[in-house]
Residue, then its C-alpha position, 0 to 999 in steps of 0.5 A: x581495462x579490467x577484462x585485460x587476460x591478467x585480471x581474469x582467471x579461470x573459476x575452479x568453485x561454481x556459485x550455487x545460484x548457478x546450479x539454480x540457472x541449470x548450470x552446464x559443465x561443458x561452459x568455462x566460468x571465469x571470474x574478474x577480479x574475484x567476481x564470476x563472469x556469467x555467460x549471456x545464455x544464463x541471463x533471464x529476462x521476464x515477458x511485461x504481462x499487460x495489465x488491461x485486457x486485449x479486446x479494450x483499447x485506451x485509444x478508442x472511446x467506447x473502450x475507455x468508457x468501458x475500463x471506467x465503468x469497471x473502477x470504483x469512482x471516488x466521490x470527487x466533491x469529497x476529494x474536492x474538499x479535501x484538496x481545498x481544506x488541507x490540515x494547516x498545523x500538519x505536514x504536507x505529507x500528511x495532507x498529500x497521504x491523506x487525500x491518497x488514502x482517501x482515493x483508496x478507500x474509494x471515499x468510504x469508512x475504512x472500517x464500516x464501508x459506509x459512505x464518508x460524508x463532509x463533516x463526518x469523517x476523520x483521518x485516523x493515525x493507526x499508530x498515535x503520533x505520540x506513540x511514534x507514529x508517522x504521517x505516512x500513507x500506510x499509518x494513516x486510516x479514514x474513518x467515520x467520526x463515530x468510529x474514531x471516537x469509539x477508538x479512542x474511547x477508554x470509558x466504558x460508557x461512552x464506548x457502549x453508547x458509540x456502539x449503540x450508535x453505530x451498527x458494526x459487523x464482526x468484521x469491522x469490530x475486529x478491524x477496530x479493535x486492531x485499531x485500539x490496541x494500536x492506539x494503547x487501548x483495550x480491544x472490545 
């Protein structure tokens, strides 16, 4: 109905995104309803690219042990608490990020890069709940239990007997103090 000879209409300007398409002059634009109609030799499309090589095949065995010998593996007993020792007074998708980011940070300190271990870990806010912060995947952050104090930390003792305590690089310093400004505290 709407493609009916009185709804369509020649078009006299030509859209500038059709000039980026190579527009050619010779092909007669139309519009319906106010609307250009654009001709099928414009329409691009772009070739998928595979994302595993082309020598490996998922559907071999030796080629899939190969693909996961080149993932980093997560430590599954860690994830395995983590699952079963959701936080009771918190949303579930906290509890749902936290173990994803968890995956991602293949079971390690997102700020020193060492090995997070049961009883020594936490899951940080980067932006604090009550400073408008959400329980979203990306404002979440694993971290050893030394660091998220030492992010938290606002005297000046306890911050050196943290930094003491645990050896840091400039890189992780810097990654950290991103974090405690975030947290409403002075960077170190």
């Amino acid at each position: 109905n709407r493609l009916k000879p009185k709804n369509i209409k020649d078009k006299s300007t030509i859209p500038k995104y059709f000039k980026s398409l190579g527009y050619d002059k010779s092909i007669q634009l139309r519009s319906v309803y106010g609307k250009p109609l654009i001709p099928i030799s414009y329409i691009r499309n772009k070739i998928p690219l595979c994302l595993c090589s082309s020598q490996l095949s998922i559907y071999k065995a030796d080629d899939r042990a190969k693909i996961h010998n080149n993932q980093k593996a997560v430590d599954t007993q860690l994830l395995q608490y983590v699952l079963n020792n959701p936080i009771t007074n918190r949303s579930i998708e906290y509890n749902d990020n936290r173990i994803s980011r968890l995956c991602a940070s293949y079971s390690k300190c997102e700020i020193s890069g060492n090995k997070l271990e049961v009883g020594n870990m936490e899951c940080h806010h980067k932006i604090p709940l009550h400073l408008g912060g959400n329980d979203e995947y990306n404002n979440l952050i694993w971290v050893d239990k030394s660091i998220h104090k030492l992010i938290h930390a606002t005297e000046n003792n306890a911050i050196i007997k943290c930094l003491n305590a645990i050896n840091l690089d400039s890189k992780a310093i810097k990654k950290l103090n991103l974090l405690r400004v975030k947290a409403g505290n002075k960077p170190l």
